[in-house]
N, C-alpha and C positions, 0 to 999 in steps of 0.2 A: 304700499308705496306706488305712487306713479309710473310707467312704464318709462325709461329713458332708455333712446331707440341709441344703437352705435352702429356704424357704417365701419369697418376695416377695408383699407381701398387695395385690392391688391393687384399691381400692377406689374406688366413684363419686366423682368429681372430683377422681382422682390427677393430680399435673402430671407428666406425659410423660418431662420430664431424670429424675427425684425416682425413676421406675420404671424410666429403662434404666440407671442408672448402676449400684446392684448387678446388674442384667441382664448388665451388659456385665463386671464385673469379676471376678463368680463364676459366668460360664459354664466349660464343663469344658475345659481342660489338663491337659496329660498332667504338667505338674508338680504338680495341687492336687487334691485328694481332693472336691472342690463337687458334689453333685449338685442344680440348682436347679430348683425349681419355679415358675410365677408363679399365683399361687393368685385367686379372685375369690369373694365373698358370693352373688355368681348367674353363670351362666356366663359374663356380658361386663361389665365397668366400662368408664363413661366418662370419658374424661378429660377435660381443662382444654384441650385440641386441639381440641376440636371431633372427636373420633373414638372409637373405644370400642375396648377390647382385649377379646379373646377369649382366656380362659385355661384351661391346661391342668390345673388343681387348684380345689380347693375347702376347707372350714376342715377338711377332716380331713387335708391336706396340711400345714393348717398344724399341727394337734396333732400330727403325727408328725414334724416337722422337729426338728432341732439346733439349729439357727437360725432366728430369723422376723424379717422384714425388714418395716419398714410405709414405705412413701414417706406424703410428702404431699401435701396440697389445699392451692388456695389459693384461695375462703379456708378455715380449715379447721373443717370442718364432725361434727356427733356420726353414730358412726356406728350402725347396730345392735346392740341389744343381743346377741344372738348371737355376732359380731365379737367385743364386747368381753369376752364368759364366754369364746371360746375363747385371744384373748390371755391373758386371769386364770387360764386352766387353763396351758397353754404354760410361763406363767412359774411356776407353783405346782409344777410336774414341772423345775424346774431349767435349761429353755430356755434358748439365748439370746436375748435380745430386745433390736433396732436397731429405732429411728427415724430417717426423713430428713428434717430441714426439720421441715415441721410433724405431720410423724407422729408426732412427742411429744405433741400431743394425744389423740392415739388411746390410747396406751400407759398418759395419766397417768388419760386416763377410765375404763381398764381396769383402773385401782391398780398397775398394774405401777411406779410410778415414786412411790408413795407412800416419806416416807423419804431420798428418794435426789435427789443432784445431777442434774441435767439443762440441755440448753438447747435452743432452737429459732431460726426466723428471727428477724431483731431486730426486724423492721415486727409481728412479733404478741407478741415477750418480753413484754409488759405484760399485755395479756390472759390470755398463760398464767401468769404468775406469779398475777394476781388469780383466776382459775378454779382455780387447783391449789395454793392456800396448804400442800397434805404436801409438795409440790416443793418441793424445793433450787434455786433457778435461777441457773445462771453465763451474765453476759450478755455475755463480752469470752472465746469461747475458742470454736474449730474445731467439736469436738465436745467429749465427755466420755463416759469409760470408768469405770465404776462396774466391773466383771467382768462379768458376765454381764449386765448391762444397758448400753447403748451409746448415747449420742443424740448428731445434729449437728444444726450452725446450719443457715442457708442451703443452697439447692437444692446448690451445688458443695462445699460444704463436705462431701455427701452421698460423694464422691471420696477426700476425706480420710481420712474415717471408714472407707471400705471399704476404701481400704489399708494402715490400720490394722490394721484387723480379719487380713487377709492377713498383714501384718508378726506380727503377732502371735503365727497358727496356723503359718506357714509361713516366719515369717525375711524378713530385709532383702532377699537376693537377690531372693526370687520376686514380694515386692511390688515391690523396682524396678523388675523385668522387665516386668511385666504395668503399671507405671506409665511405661514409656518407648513402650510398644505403644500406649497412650494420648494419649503426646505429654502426657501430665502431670507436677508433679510430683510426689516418690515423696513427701516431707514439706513440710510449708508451715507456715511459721512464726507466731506471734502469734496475736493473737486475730479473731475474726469484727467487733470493735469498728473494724478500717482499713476495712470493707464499709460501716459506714453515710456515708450521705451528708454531705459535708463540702465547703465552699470548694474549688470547681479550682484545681487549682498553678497559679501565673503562667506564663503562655509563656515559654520558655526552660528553667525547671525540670529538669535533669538526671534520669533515673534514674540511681542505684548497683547498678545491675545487673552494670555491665563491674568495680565495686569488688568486689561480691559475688562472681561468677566467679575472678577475681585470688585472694579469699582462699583460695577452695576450692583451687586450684591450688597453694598455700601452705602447706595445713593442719600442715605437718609442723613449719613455723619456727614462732618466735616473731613473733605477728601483733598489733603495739598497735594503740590509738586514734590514735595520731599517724601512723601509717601508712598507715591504713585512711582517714583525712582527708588527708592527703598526697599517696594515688591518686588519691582523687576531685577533689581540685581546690578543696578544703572548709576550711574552720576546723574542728574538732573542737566546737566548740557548733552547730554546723548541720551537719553531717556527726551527727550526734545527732537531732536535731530531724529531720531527713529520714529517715536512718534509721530510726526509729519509724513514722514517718508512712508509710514503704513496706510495711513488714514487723511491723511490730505487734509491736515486740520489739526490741531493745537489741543494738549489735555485740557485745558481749561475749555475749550469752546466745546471739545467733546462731551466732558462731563453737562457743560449749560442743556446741552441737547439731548442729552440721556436723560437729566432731568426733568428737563420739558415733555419728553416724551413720555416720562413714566407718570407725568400731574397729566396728560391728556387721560391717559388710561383709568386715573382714578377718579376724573370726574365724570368717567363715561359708567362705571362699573359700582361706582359708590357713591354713596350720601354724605359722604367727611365733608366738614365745614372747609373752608374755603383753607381757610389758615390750618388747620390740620394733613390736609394736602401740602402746602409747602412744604410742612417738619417732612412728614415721609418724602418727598422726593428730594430735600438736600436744598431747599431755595428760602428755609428759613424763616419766613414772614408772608400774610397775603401781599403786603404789600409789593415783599420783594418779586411774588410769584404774578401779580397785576402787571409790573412794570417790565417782567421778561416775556411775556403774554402780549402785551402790547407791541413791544420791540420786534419780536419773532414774527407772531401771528396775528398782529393787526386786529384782536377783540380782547375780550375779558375772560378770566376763567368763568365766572358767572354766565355768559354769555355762549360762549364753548359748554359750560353743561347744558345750557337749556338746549341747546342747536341739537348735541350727541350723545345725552346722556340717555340712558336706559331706565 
């Protein structure tokens, strides 16, 4: 595989999680082509620890990277002009360009995100919507993938996004792997809107964790709502109302997504015919499995195996 260069930009008053999390996900494996740098404006940034990082790049790391990663501060702060002409050159040469958390401010003061949807943590969304009126801002979702420009919510949402990024360049498998190495997981549903603060559930309040688990193990039957409320113990209008309330997102959309997720993995890992794939992931028919394929992920399974199959 090609070597594809990342730039991590870490800058004074980066939060610590915000800078290891693509640290940790795009260091080098022998399955992922990353060669990553953690770049700094002067040789050491401080962070939001109480301690300062010493790094082995600087912004000419970043203009020659593939990728440029910016974590964030909290709170988040403007940074040098310099910083932001080499983000504005980076993105101007075709880069790609990720924000974590509050690193969308960095990126949108650099115009990289003029135009385009974005989002950030929800405790500053207000701010950056009223600072960045070119911003698009979606305030109820993980991250958001424009192509070559990439933003997440929240500090862990920073997770998501990076293995996405990985699903993306290198297929279901490798981001699973590298998201079980983690003890994470490989996709997370719904939006960053179950993050904000809300009323604690009553004592006793069940999770639908051991329902959730159940359906995965399922994916292949036919899996209703009466069923999936029937596991838990639930009426199917609160078996709803919880379900949202855990996972920021609706049984039925959840299940589409389990099962999309589990036809990626088997046209990466297997030779089953197209429509064989369906039965096992629960979608029934090629065609029906073409037409979610398209919806979701904008190709064909056929074309999804060619790209990541093994």
């Amino acid at each position: 595989m090609a070597t594809h260069r990342i730039a991590i930009l870490a800058l004074d008053g980066v939060m610590p999680l915000d800078l290891a999390i693509p640290a940790q996900i795009f260091s080098a494996r022998s399955e992922t082509p990353y060669e990553t740098t953690v770049c700094a404006f002067d040789a050491k940034a401080h962070t939001t620890g109480g301690y300062a990082v010493v790094t082995d790049g600087d912004l000419a790391q970043v203009r020659a990277a593939d990728t440029v990663i910016v974590p964030g501060s909290d709170p988040p702060c403007r940074q040098p002009e310099a910083v932001l002409a080499a983000l504005a050159e980076a993105h101007e040469r075709g880069k790609r360009m990720v924000s974590i958390c509050t690193g969308a401010f960095t990126l949108a003061a650099a115009g990289v995100l003029d135009g385009l949807r974005a989002t950030t943590h929800w405790r500053y969304i207000d701010e950056f919507e009223r600072d960045f009126p070119a911003v698009s801002v979606d305030r109820d979702v993980l991250y958001v993938d424009e192509g070559d420009v990439l933003t997440s919510a929240g500090v862990c949402c920073g997770i998501d996004l990076c293995l996405h990024i990985v699903r993306r360049d290198l297929g279901a498998v490798v981001a699973n792997r590298i998201a079980r190495g983690l003890v994470a997981a490989p996709h997370r549903e719904g939006g960053h809107a179950q993050y904000v603060p809300a009323p604690v559930a009553a004592a006793g309040d069940a999770s639908l964790s051991g329902t959730r688990e159940w359906a995965l193990q399922h994916l292949g039957e036919q899996i209703t709502l009466r069923q999936l409320a029937r596991h838990a113990g639930l009426s199917q209008r609160t078996l709803m109302r919880r379900f949202t309330e855990e996972t920021g997102t609706t049984p039925l959309r959840w299940l589409l997504d389990a099962r999309l997720s589990r036809a990626r993995e088997l046209l990466e890992t297997t030779d089953q015919p197209v429509d064989a794939v369906a039965r096992e992931c629960g979608l029934g028919t090629a065609a029906n499995l073409r037409l979610h394929f398209r919806r979701v992920l904008d190709t064909t399974p056929t074309a999804y195996r060619r790209a990541f199959g093994s």
